[in-house]
C-alpha positions in Angstrom: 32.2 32.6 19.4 28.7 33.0 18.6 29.5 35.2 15.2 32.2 32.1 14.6 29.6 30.1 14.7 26.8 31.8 12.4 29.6 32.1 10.0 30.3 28.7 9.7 26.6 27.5 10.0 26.2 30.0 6.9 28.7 28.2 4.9 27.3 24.9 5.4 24.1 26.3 4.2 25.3 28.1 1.2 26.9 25.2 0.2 24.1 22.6 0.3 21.9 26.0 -1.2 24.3 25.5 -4.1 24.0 21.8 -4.3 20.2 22.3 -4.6 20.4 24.5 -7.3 22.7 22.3 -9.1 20.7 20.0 -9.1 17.5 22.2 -9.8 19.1 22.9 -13.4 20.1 19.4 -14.1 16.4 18.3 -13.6 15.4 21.3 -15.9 16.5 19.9 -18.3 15.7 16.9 -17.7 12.3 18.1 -17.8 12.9 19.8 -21.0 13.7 17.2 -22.7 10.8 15.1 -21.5 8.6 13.9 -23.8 4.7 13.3 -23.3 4.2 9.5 -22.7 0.4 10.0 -24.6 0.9 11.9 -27.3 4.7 12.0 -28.0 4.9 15.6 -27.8 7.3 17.8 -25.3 6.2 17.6 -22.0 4.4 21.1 -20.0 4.6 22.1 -17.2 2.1 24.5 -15.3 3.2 28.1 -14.8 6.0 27.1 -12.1 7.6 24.0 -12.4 8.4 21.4 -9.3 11.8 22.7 -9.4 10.9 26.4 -9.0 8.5 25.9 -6.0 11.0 23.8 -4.2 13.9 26.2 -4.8 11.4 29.0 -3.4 10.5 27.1 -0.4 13.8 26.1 -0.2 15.3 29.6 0.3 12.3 30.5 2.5 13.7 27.5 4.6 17.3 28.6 4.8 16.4 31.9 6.0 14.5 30.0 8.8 17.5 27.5 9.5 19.8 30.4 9.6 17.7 32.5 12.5 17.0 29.5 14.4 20.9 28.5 14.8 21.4 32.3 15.5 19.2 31.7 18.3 20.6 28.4 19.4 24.1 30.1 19.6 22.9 33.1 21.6 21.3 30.1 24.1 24.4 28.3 24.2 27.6 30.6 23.4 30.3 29.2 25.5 30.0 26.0 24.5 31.8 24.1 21.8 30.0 23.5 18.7 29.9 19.6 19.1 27.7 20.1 21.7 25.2 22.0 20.5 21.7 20.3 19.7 20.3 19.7 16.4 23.0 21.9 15.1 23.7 19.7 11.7 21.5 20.6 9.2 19.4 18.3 7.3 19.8 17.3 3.7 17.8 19.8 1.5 19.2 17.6 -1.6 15.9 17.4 -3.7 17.8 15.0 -5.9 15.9 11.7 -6.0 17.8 9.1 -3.9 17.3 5.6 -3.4 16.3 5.2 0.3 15.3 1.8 0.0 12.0 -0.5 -0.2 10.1 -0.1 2.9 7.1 -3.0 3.1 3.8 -1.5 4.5 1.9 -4.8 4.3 -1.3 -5.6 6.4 -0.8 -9.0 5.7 2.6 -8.9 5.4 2.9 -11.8 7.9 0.8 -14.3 6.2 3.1 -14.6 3.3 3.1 -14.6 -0.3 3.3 -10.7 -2.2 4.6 -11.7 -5.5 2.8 -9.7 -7.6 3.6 -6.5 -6.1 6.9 -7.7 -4.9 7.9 -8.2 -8.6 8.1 -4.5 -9.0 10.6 -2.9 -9.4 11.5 1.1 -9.4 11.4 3.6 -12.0 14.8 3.7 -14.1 16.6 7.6 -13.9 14.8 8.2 -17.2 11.3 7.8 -15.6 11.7 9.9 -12.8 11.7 13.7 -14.6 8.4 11.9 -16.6 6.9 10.8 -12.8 7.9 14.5 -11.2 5.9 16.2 -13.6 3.1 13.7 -13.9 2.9 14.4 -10.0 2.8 18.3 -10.2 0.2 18.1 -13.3 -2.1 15.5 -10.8 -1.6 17.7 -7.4 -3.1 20.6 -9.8 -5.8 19.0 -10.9 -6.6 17.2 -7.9 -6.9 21.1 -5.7 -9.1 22.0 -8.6 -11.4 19.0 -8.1 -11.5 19.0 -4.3 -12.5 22.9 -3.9 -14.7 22.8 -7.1 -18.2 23.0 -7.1 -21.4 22.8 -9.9 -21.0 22.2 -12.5 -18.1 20.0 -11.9 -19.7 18.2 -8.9 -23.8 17.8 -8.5 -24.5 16.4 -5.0 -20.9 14.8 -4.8 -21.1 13.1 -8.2 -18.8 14.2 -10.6 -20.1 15.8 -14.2 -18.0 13.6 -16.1 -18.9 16.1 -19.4 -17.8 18.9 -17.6 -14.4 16.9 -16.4 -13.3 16.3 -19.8 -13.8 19.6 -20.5 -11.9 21.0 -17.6 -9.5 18.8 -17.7 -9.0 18.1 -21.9 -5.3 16.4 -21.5 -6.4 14.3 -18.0 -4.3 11.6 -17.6 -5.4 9.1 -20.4 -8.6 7.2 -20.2 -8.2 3.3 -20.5 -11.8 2.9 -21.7 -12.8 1.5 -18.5 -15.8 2.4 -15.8 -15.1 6.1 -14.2 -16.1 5.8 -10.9 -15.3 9.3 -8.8 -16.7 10.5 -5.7 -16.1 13.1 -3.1 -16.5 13.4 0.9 -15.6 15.5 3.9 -15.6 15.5 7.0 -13.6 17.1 10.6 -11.3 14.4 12.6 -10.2 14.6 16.0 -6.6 14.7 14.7 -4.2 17.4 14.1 -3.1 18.3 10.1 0.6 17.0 11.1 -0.1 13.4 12.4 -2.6 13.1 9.6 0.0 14.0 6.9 2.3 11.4 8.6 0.1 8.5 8.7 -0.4 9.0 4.7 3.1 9.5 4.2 4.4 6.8 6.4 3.7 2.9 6.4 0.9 3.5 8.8 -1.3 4.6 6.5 -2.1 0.8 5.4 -2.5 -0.5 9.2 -5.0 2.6 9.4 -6.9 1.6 6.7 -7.1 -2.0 7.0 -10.1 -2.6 6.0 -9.2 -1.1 2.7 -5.4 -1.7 1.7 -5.5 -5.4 1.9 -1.4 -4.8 0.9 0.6 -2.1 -0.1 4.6 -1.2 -0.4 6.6 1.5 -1.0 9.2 0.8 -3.9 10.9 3.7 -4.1 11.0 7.4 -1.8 12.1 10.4 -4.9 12.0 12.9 -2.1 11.7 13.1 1.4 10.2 16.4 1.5 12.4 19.2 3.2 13.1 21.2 6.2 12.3 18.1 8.4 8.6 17.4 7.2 7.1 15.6 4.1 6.7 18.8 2.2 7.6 18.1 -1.2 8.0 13.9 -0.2 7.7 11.8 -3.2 7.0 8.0 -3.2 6.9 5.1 -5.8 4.1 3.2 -4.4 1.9 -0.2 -5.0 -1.1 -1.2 -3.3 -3.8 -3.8 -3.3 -7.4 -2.3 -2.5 -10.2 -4.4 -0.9 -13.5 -4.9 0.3 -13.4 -7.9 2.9 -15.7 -10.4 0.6 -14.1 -12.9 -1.6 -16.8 -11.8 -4.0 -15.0 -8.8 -5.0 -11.6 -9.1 -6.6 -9.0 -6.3 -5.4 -8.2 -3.3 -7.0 -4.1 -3.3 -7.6 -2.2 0.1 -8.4 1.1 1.5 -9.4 0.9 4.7 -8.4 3.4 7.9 -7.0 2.5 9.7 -3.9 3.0 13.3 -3.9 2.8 15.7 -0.5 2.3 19.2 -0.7 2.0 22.3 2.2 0.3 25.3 0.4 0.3 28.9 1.5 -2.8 28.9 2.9 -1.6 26.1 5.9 -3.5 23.1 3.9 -1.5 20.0 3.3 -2.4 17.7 0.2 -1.6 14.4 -0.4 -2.3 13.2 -3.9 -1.8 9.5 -6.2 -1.6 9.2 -9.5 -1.3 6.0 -11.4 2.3 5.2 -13.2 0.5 3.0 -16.2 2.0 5.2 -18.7 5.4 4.4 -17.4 4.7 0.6 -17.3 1.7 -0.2 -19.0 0.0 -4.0 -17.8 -2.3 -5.8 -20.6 -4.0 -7.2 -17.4 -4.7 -4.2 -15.5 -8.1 -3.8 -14.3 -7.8 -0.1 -12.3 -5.9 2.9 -13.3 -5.9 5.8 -10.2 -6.7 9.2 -11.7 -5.9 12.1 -9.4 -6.9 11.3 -6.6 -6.2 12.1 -2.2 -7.1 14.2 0.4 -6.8 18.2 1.2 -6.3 18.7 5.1 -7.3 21.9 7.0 -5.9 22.9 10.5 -9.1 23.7 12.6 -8.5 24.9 16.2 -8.0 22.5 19.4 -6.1 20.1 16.9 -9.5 18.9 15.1 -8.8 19.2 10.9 -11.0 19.4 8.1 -10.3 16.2 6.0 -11.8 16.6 2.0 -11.1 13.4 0.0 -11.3 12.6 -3.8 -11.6 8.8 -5.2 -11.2 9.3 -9.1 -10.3 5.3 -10.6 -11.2 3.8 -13.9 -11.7 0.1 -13.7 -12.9 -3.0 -14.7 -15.5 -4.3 -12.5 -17.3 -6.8 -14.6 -16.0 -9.9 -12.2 -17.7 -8.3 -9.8 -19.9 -10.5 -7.7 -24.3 -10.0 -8.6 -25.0 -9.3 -4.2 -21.8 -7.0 -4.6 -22.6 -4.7 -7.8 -25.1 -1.9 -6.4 -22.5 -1.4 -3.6 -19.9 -1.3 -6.1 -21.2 1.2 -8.4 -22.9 3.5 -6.2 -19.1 4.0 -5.2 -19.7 2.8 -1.3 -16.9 -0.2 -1.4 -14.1 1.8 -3.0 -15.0 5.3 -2.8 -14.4 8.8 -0.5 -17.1 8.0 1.5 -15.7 4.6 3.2 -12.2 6.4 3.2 -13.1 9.1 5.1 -15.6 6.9 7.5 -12.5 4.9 8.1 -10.9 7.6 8.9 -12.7 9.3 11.1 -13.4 5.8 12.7 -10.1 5.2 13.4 -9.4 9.1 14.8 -11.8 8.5 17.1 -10.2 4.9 18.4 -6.7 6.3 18.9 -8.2 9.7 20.5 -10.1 6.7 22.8 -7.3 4.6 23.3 -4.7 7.2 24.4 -7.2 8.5 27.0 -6.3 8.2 30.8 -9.2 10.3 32.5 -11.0 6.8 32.6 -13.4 6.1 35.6 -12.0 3.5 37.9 -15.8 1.8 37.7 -15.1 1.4 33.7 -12.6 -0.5 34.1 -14.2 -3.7 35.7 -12.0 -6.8 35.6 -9.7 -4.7 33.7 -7.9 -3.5 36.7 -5.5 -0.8 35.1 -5.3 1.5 32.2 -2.2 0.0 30.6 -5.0 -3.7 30.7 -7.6 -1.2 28.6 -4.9 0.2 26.4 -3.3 -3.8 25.8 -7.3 -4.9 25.1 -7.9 -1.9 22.6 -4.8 -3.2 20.6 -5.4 -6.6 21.1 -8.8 -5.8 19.3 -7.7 -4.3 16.1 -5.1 -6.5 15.5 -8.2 -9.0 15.7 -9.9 -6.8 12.5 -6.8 -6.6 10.6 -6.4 -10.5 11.1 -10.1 -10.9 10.0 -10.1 -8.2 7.1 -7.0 -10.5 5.8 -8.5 -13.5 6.8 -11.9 -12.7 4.3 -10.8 -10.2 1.7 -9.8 -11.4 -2.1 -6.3 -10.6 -1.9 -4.3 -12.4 -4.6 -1.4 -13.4 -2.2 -4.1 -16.3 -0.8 -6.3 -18.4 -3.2 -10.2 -19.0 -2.4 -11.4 -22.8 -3.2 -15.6 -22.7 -3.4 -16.7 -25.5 -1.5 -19.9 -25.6 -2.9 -22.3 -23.6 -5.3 -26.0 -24.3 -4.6 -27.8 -21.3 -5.6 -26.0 -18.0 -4.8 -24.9 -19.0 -2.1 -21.0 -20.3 -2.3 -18.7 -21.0 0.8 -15.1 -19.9 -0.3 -12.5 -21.9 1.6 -8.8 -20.6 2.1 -5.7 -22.1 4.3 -2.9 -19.6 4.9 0.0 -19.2 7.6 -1.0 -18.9 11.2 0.5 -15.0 12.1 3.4 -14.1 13.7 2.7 -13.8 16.8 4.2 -14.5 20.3 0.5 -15.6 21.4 -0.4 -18.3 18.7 1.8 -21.2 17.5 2.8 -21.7 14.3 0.5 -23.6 11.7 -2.1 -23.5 9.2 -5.6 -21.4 9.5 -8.5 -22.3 7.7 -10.8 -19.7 6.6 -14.2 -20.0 6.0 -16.8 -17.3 4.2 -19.9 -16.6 2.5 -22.0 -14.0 1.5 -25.9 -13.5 1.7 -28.7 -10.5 1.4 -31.1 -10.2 4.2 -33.5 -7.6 3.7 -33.5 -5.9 6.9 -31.9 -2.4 7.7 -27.7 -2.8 8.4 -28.0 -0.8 11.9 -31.0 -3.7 13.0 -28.4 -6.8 12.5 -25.6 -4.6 13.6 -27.3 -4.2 17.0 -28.3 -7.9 17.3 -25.0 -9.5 16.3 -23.4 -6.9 19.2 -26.2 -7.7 21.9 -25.1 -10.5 24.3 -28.3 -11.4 24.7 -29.3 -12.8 21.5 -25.7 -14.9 20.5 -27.1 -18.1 21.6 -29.5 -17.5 18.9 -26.5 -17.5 16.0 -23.9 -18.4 17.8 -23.3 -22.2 17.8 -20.7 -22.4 20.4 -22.5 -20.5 22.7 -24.5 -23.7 22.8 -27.5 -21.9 24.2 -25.5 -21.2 27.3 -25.5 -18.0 29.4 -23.5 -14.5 27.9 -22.0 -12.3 30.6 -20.6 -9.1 29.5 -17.1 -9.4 31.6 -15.2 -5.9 30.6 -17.3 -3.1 28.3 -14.8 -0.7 26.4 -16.0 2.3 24.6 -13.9 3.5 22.2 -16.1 6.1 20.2 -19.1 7.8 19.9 -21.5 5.7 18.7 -22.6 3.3 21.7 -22.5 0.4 19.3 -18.5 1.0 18.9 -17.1 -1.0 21.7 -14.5 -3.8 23.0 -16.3 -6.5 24.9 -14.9 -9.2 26.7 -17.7 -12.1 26.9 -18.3 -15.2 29.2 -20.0 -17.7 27.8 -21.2 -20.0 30.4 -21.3 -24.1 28.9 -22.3 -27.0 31.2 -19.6 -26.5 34.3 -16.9 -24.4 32.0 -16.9 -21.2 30.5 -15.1 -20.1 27.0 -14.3 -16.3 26.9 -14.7 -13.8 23.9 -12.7 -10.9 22.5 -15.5 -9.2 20.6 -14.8 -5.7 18.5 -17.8 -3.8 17.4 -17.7 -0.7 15.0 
């Protein structure tokens, strides 16, 4: 029974071996045929092609497949093959399918996406073009991550020395280059990481950042039961949470890749060639992260922001963080990353002292307050950013310092009714260190002095939740004692 059984697992995988190399020549030539979107030319690959490496891994992965049902037979021999586990192989089609839009948005439930909703996937003849544009960005993008002078000089990229490296690139638009570089270890293993950029979580995780993103269309969904190889159509609308800066938007594919060594890369790579925009203000070159596996599931996390853009709208108070690459660049990605490693290592925690918990009189109340919290900064990042699915009315303009004004759809959420919110927000320098107004914004004891409901009344620190390793990042719930009643406070500090 158990050779009976190899045999017919073999033919299952010999058959969908042969589908894959079906298709593998029908996307050669595809690829041969391709024609350089720049310069009108035939199209190069590198030395290997996408189809090559795939059909490489792809036999590695059958030989795999075939000892680990030989060893699921010799487990269950005896039993008929309808009840053995996992025994129906996964599609290793590399063809590109169609698996349907999934939505990814942060403020998904506040309505209008039209802009990015309006777009539509590549056509069949795009998708050889978009394959190779991935392979020639994931190369360049290694290159630029592990390089060091002269292409990079303190993290600043020698944009001389770029052009020269790189002589085809991916076609300057004549805009800004702004490119930076960062790393830094997370307390996150190199699988869950890979998954949160491949999956729709990656915009939650990033709030702060992807004021809205989509996936329009998934070319590959890696193989052997992972996201190597995955491929995805993407658009998404970048932020910093001021009005005063207007979003960055991108069409861009999302290509993931495991590499011999045990590193995993994700890489974008804007699709302007494919559908160029007369009013597009950013164009992504190259640009991702390269994950390490480091021991007792920690990873080494290097990330690449490479954009051109337009950034003349910019706000005056907002330009110096702008160009010294702080709003959009590696840096705040990879605080935000970290930041948010550290949250869900401190959320899934249960070795909490019962003295911690104060009126919060279980762990699942901790866990339920931690989430309450960040659904609070992803309401407020929405609520504040420049998105262009909500419009921003100045309310008045004396001096430099404008109120913007914007009404949108209350959430949905079982907790709050439906109706309108009204947002409110400014912006202002204050010439005092960021940690200093950090610390007395966070410190109970000095909201009566800018917080007008507190109405001078007493703050009581109810329930302290740390959830990091900076003191200052906490979840505080807050009593604010007013004549004979008392209003309570959610407050999140990061």
């Amino acid at each position: 029974m158990k050779a009976q059984h190899e045999r017919h697992e073999n033919q299952i995988l010999k058959a969908e071996n042969q589908k894959l190399r079906a298709e593998n020549n029908r996307y050669k030539e595809a690829l041969g045929n391709a024609t350089c979107p720049n310069c009108g030319g035939p199209a190069a690959l590198g030395e290997m092609s996408f189809d090559e490496q795939h059909l490489r891994i792809e036999n590695a992965r059958l030989r795999e497949e075939i000892d680990r049902i030989s060893g699921i037979a010799a487990k269950y021999v005896g039993k008929p093959l309808s009840s053995f586990p996992h025994l129906t192989p996964r599609s290793l089609d590399l063809g590109f399918t169609n698996l349907g839009t999934q939505s990814g948005f942060v403020g998904e439930m506040y309505g209008g996406c039209d802009l990015i909703r309006s777009i539509s996937g590549p056509s069949e003849a795009d998708k050889p073009m978009i394959v190779e544009l991935a392979v020639a960005a994931m190369e360049e993008f290694l290159r630029m991550a592990q390089a060091g002078d002269p292409l990079w000089t303190d993290q600043v990229l020698n944009e001389d020395e770029y052009l020269r490296t790189f002589p085809r690139g991916i076609g300057p638009l004549g805009l800004r280059s702004e490119a930076s570089r960062e790393s830094t270890v997370v307390i996150m293993n190199h699988v869950n990481l890979v998954e949160i950029l491949m999956d729709n979580q990656w915009s939650s995780v990033f709030c702060g950042i992807v004021s809205r993103a989509m996936t329009i269309e998934v070319l590959s969904t890696g193989v052997a039961g992972n996201y190597n190889g995955a491929l995805q159509v993407m658009t998404a609308e970048f932020q910093v949470p001021s009005p005063l800066v207007p979003t960055r938007e991108n069409y861009f594919v999302r290509y993931c890749k495991q590499h011999s060594d045990g590193t995993w890369a994700v890489v974008d790579v804007s699709l302007d060639n494919l559908r160029p925009s007369p009013t597009s203000k950013c164009r992504r070159r190259p640009s991702g992260c390269l994950i390490q596996e480091l021991p007792n599931g920690y990873s080494k996390v290097i990330w690449v922001e490479h954009v051109e853009v337009d950034d003349r709208s910019v706000h005056n108070i907002y330009k110096p963080l702008v160009n010294s690459g702080l709003a959009f660049g590696a840096k705040r990605w990879v605080a935000t990353l970290d930041r948010q490693c550290e949250r869900l290592a401190s959320s899934m925690a249960n070795n909490i002292p019962a003295g911690d918990l104060c009126v919060i009189t279980s762990p699942e109340g901790r866990k339920s307050m931690l989430k309450l919290a960040e659904r609070m900064v992803t309401s407020f990042c929405t609520g504040v950013g420049a998105s262009t699915a909500h419009a921003w009315t100045t309310l008045s303009a004396t001096g430099s310092d404008d109120v913007r004004v914007m009404t949108r759809k209350s959430m949905d959420d079982p907790g709050r009714p439906p109706g309108i919110v009204l947002s409110a927000a400014t912006s202002f320098w204050i010439p005092v260190p960021p940690r200093r107004i950090f610390d007395f914004l966070r410190d109970e004891n000095s909201r009566s002095e800018w917080d007008i409901l507190s109405n001078g009344g007493l703050v009581q620190e109810m329930a302290h939740i740390a959830n990091g390793r900076d003191p200052g990042n906490c979840v505080s719930l807050l009593r604010v004692n007013v004549s004979s009643s008392g209003l309570f406070f959610l407050r999140h500090s990061s």
